[in-house]
BALOBA-1460 file (C-alpha; in Angstrom, 3 decimals):
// residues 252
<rec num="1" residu="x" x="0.000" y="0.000" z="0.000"/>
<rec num="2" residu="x" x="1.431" y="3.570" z="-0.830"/>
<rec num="3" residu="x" x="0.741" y="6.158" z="1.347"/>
<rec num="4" residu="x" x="2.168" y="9.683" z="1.241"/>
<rec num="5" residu="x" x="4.473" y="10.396" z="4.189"/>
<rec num="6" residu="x" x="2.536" y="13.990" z="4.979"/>
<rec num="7" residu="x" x="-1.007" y="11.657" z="4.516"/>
<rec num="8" residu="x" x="-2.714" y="13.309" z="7.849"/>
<rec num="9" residu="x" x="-2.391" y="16.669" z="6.476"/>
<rec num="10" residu="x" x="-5.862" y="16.711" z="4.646"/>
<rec num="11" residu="x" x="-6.789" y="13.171" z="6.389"/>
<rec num="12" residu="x" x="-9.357" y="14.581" z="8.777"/>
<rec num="13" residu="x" x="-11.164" y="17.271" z="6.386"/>
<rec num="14" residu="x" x="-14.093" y="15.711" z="4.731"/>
<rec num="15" residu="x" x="-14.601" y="11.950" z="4.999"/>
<rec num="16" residu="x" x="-13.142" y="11.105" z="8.195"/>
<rec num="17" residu="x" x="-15.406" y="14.259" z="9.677"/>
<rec num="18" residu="x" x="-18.643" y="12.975" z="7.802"/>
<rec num="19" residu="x" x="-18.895" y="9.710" z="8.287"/>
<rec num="20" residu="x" x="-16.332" y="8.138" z="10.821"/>
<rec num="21" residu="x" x="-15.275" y="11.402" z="13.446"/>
<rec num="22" residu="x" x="-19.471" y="12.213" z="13.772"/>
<rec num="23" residu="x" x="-20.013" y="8.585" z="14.678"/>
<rec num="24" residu="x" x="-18.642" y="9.092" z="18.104"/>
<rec num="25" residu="x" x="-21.421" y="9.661" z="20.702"/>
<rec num="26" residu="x" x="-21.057" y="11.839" z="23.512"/>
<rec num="27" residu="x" x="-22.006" y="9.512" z="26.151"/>
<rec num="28" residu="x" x="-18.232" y="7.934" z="25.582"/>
<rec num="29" residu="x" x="-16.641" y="11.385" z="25.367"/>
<rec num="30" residu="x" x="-17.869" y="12.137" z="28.992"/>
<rec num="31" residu="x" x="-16.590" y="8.888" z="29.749"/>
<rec num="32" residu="x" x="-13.168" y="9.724" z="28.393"/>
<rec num="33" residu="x" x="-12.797" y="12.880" z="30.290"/>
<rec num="34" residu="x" x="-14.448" y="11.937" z="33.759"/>
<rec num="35" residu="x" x="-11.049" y="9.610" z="33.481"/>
<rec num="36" residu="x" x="-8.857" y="12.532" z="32.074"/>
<rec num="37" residu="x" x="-9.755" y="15.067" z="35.054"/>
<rec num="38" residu="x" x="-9.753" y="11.766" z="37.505"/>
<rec num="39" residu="x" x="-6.560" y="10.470" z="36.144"/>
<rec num="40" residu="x" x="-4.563" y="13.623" z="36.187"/>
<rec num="41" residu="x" x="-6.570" y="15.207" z="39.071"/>
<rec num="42" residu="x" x="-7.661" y="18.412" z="37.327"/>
<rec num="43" residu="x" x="-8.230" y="21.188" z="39.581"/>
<rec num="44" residu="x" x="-11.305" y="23.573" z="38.989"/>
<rec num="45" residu="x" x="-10.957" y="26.427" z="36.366"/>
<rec num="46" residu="x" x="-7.549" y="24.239" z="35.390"/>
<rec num="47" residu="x" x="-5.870" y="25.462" z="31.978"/>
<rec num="48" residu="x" x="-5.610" y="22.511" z="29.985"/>
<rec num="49" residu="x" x="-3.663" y="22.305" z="26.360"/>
<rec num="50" residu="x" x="-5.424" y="19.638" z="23.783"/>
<rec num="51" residu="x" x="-2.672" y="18.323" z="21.532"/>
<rec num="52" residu="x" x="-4.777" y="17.607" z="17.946"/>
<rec num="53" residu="x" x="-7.942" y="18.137" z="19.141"/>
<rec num="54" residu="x" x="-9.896" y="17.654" z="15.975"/>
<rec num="55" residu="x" x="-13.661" y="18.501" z="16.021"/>
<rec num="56" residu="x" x="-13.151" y="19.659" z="19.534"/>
<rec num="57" residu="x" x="-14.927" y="16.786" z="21.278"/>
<rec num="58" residu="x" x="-12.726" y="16.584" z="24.120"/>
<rec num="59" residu="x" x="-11.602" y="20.376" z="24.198"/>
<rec num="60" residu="x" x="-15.476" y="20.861" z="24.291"/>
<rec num="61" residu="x" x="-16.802" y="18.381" z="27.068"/>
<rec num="62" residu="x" x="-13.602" y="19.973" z="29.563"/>
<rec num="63" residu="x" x="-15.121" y="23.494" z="28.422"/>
<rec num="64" residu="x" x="-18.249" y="22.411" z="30.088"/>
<rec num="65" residu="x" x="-16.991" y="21.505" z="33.313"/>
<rec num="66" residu="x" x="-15.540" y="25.192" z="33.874"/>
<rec num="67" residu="x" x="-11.678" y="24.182" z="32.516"/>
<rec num="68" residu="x" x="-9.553" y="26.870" z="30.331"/>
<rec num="69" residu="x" x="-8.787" y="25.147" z="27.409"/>
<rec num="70" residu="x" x="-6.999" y="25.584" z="24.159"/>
<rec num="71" residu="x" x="-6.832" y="22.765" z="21.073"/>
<rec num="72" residu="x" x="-4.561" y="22.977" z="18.690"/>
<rec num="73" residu="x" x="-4.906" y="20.962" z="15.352"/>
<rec num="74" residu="x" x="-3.750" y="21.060" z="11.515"/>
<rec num="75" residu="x" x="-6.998" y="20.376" z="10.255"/>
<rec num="76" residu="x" x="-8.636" y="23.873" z="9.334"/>
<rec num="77" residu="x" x="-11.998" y="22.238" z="8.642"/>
<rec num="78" residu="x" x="-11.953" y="20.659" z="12.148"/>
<rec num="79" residu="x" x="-11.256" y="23.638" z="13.669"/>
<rec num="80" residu="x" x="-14.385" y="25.378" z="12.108"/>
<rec num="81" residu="x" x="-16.556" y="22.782" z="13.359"/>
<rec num="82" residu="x" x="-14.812" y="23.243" z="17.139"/>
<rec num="83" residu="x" x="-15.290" y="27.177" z="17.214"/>
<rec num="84" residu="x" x="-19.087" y="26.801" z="15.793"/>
<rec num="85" residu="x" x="-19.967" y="24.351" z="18.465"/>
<rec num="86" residu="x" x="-18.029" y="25.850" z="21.088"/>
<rec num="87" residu="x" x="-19.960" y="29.681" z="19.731"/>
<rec num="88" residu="x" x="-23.682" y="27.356" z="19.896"/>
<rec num="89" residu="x" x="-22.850" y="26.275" z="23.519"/>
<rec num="90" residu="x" x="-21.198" y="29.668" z="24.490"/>
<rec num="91" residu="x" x="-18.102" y="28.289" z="25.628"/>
<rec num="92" residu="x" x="-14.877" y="29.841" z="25.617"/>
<rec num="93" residu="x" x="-11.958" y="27.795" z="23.874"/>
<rec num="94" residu="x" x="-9.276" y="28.965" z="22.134"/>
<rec num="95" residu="x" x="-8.750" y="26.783" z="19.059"/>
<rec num="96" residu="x" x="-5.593" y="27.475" z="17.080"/>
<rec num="97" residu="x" x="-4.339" y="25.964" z="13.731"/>
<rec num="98" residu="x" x="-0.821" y="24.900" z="14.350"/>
<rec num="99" residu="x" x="1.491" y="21.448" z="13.142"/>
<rec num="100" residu="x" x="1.968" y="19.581" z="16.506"/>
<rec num="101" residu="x" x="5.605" y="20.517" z="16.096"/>
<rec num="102" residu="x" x="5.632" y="24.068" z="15.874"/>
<rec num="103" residu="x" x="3.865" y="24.406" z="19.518"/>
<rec num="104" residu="x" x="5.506" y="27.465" z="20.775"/>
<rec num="105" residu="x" x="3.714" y="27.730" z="24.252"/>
<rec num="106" residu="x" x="6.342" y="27.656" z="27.173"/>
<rec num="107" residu="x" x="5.286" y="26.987" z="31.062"/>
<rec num="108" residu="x" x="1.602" y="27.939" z="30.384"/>
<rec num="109" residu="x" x="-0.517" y="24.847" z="31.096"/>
<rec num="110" residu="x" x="-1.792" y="22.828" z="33.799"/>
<rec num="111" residu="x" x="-2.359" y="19.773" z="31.728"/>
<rec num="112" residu="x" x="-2.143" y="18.821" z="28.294"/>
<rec num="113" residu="x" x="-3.990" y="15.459" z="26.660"/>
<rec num="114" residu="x" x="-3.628" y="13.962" z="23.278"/>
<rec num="115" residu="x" x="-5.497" y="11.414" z="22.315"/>
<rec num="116" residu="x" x="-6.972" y="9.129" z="20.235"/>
<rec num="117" residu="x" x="-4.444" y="7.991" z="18.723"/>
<rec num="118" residu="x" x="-3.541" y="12.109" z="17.140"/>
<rec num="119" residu="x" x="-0.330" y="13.012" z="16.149"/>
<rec num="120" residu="x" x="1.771" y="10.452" z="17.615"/>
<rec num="121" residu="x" x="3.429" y="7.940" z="15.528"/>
<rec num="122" residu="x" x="2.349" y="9.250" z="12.036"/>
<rec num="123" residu="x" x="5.389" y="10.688" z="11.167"/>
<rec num="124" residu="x" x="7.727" y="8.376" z="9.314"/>
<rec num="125" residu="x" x="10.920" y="9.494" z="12.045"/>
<rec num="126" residu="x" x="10.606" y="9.284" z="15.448"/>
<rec num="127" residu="x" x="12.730" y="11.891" z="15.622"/>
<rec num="128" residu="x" x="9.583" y="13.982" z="15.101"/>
<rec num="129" residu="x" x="7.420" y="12.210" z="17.331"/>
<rec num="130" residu="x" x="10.222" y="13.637" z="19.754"/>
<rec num="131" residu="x" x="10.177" y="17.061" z="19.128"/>
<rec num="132" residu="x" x="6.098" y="16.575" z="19.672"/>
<rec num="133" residu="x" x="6.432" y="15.615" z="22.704"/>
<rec num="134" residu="x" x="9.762" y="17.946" z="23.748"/>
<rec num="135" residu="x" x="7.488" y="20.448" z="22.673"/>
<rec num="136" residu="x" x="4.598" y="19.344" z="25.030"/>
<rec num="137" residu="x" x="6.408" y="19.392" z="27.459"/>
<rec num="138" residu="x" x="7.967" y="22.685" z="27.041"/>
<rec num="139" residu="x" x="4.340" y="24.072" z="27.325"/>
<rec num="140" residu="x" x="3.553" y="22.802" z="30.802"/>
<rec num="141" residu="x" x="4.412" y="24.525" z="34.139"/>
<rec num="142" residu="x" x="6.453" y="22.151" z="36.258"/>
<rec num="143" residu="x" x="4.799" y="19.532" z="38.052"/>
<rec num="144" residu="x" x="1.467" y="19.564" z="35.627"/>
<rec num="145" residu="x" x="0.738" y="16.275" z="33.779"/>
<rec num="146" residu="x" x="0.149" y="14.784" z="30.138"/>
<rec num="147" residu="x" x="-1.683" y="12.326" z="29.243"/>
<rec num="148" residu="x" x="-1.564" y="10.113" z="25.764"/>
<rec num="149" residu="x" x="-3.669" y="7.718" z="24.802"/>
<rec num="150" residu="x" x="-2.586" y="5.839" z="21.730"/>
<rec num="151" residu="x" x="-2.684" y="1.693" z="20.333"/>
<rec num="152" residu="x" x="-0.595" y="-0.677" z="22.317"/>
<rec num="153" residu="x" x="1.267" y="-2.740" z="20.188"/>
<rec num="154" residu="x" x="1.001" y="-5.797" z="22.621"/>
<rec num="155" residu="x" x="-3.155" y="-5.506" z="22.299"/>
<rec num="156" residu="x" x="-2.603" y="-4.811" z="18.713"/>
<rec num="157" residu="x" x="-0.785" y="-7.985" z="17.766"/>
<rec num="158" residu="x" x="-3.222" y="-9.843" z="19.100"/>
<rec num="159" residu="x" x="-6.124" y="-8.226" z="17.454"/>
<rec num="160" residu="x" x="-4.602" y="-7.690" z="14.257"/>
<rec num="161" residu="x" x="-6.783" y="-8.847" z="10.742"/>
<rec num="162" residu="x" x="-5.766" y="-7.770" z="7.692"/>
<rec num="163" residu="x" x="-9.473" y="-6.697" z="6.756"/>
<rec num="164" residu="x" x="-12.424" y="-5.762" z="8.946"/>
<rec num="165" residu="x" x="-15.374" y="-3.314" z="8.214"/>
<rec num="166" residu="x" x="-18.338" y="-1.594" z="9.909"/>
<rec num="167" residu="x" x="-21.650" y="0.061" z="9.613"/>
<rec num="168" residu="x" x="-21.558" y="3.316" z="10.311"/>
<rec num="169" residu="x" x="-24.437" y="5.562" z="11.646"/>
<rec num="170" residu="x" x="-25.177" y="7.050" z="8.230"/>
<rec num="171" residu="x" x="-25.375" y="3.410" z="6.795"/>
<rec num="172" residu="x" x="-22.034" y="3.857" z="5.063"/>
<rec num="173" residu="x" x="-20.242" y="0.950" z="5.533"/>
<rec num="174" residu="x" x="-16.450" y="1.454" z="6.110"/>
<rec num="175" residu="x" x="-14.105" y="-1.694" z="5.053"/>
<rec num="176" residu="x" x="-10.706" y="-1.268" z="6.029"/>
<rec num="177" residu="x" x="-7.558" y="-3.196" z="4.577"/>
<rec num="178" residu="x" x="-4.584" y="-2.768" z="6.902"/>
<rec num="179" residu="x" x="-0.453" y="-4.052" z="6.211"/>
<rec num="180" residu="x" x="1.786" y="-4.294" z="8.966"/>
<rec num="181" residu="x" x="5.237" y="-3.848" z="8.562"/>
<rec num="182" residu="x" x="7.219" y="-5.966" z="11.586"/>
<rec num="183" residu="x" x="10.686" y="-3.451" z="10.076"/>
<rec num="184" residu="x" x="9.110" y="-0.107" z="10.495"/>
<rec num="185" residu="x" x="6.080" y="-0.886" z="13.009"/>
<rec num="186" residu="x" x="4.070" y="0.545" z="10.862"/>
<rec num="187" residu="x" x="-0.316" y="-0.434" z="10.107"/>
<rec num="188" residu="x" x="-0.759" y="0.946" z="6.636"/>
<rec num="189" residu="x" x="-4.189" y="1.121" z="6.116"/>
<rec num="190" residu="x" x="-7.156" y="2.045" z="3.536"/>
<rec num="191" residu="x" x="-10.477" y="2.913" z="4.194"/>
<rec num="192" residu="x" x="-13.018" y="2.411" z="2.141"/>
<rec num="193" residu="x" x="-16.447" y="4.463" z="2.266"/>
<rec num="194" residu="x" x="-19.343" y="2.473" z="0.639"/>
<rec num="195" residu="x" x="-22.572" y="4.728" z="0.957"/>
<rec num="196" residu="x" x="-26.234" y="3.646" z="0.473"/>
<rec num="197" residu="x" x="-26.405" y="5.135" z="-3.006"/>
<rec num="198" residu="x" x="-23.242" y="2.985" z="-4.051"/>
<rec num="199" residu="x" x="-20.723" y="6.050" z="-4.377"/>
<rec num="200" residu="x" x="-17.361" y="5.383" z="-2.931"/>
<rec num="201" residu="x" x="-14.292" y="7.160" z="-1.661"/>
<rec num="202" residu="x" x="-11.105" y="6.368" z="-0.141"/>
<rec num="203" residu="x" x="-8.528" y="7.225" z="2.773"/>
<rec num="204" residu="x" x="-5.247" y="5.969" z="2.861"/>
<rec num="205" residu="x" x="-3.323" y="6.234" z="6.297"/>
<rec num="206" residu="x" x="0.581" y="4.619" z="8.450"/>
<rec num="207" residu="x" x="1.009" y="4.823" z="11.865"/>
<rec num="208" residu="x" x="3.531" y="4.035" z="13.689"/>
<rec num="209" residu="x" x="2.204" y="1.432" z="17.039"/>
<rec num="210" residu="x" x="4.753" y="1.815" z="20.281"/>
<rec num="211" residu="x" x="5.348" y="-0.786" z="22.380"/>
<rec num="212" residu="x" x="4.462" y="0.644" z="25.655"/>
<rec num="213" residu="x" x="7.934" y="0.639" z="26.520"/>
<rec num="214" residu="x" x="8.643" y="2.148" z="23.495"/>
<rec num="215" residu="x" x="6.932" y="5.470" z="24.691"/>
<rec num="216" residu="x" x="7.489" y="5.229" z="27.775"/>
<rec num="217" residu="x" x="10.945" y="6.050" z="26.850"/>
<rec num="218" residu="x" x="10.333" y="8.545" z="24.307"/>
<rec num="219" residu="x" x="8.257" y="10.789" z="27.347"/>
<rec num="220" residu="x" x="11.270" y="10.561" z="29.830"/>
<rec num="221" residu="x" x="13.181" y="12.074" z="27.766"/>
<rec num="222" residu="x" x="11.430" y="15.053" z="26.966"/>
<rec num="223" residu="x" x="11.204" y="15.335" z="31.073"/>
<rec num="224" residu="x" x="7.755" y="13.527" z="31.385"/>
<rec num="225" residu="x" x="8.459" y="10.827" z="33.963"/>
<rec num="226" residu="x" x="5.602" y="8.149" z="33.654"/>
<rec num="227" residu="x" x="3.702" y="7.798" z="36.640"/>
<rec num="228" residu="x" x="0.589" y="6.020" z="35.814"/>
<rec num="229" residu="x" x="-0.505" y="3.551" z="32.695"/>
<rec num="230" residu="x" x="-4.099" y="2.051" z="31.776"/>
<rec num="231" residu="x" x="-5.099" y="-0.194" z="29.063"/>
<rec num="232" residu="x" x="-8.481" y="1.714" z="28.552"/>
<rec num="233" residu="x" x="-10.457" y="4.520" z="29.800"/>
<rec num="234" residu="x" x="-12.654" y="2.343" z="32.004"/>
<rec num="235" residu="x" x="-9.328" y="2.030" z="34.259"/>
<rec num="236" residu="x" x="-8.025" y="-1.167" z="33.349"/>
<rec num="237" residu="x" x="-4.438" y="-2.437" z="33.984"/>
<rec num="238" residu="x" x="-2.182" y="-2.450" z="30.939"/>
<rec num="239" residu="x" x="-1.683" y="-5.774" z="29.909"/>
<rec num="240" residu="x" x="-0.949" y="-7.891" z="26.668"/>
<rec num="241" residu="x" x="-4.265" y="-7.754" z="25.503"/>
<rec num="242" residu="x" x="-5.878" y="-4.045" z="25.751"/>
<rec num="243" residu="x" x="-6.017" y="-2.251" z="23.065"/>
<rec num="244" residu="x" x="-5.499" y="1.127" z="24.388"/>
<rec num="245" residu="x" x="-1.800" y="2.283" z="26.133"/>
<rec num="246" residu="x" x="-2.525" y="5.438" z="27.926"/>
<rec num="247" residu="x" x="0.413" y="6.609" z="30.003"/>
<rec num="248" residu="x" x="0.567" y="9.864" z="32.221"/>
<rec num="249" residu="x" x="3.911" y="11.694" z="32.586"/>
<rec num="250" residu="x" x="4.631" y="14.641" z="35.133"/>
<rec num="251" residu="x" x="6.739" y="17.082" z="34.000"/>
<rec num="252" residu="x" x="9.873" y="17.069" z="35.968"/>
């Protein structure tokens, strides 16, 4: 499977936000966060940084429980669809365009989250998966926490299947063909939209999958020493066979 190297810079702007990112209902996105302010024991009016916060589903739902927050993301079409909901609820986030790696905040945060499997490990050099997280940390005050919640390669491995596909809300059904490359750790995938009228369309993404070891690592040395790690946002231990590895560091 080919797949540009730069493929998640347009990824999220139509498809993905029609049919798969609207799919998401908001009962599990205040599931999600009653773990994020548990987990890194958010204090009220908190300011919290959202590291590719897409659609603003997260930066949204802490909105509404009083934090100050601020999502960045490359997607300008995501970002639209963030301000107008946050404008319809009368909340106040600051959503900014800005490439991951070009954060320039320094000491300003409480907390910071990325999740869902945003940002890290779709660059083709770790080296920039780095400078992500160098940068992260750069923007919290000392002693604040980040969370990340990406795939565990462990769970992965076990769950792998070269094709598996779903019915969407809409009725679209979305196959998905993925490749896993054992040299690079990569899952290539393509997605394939089917709708109910027969059109099609097509999204081609590679991510890198960490070990949990792996980025474990990669946080201690941009001065985030790990302090906690789950398997899932329902609290469970990380083991071989969850699918989620969501580790908090605290910023030395």
């Amino acid at each position: 499977m080919n797949v540009d190297p730069n493929w998640f810079d347009g990824f999220f702007e139509a498809d993905y936000l029609d049919e798969f990112g609207a799919d998401i209902d908001e009962e599990r996105t205040r599931r999600e966060i009653d773990f994020v302010a548990e987990k890194l024991e958010l204090k009220p009016g908190a300011r919290v940084l959202d590291v590719a916060c897409g659609h603003g589903r997260h930066s949204l739902e802490l909105a509404r429980r009083g934090y100050r927050v601020t999502g960045v993301d490359l997607s300008p079409r995501s970002l639209e669809l963030a301000r107008a909901s946050a404008t319809g609820e009368g909340l106040d986030v600051d959503f900014v365009l800005r490439d991951a790696r070009e954060l320039e905040f320094d000491g300003e945060f409480d907390a910071a989250i990325n999740l869902f499997t945003s940002v890290l490990g779709y660059f083709d050099d770790d080296a920039e998966t780095r400078l992500v997280l160098e940068r992260v940390s750069r923007a919290l005050r000392p002693g604040s926490s980040f969370l990340v919640d990406t795939i565990n390669l462990l769970g992965f491995a076990n769950r792998f299947r070269p094709t598996n596909w779903e019915e969407l809300t809409s009725g679209t059904l979305l196959l998905q063909r993925h490749e896993y490359d054992f040299r690079s750790a990569r899952d290539t995938s393509v997605w394939t939209f089917i709708r109910p009228d027969g059109s099609r369309s097509e999204l081609r993404n590679s991510v890198r999958v960490y070990a949990p070891h792996e980025l474990i690592e990669m946080l201690e040395g941009a001065g985030l020493d790990v302090v906690g790690s789950w398997g899932g946002f329902d609290g469970a231990e990380l083991a071989f066979d969850t699918w989620r590895l969501i580790l908090r560091g605290d910023k030395r």
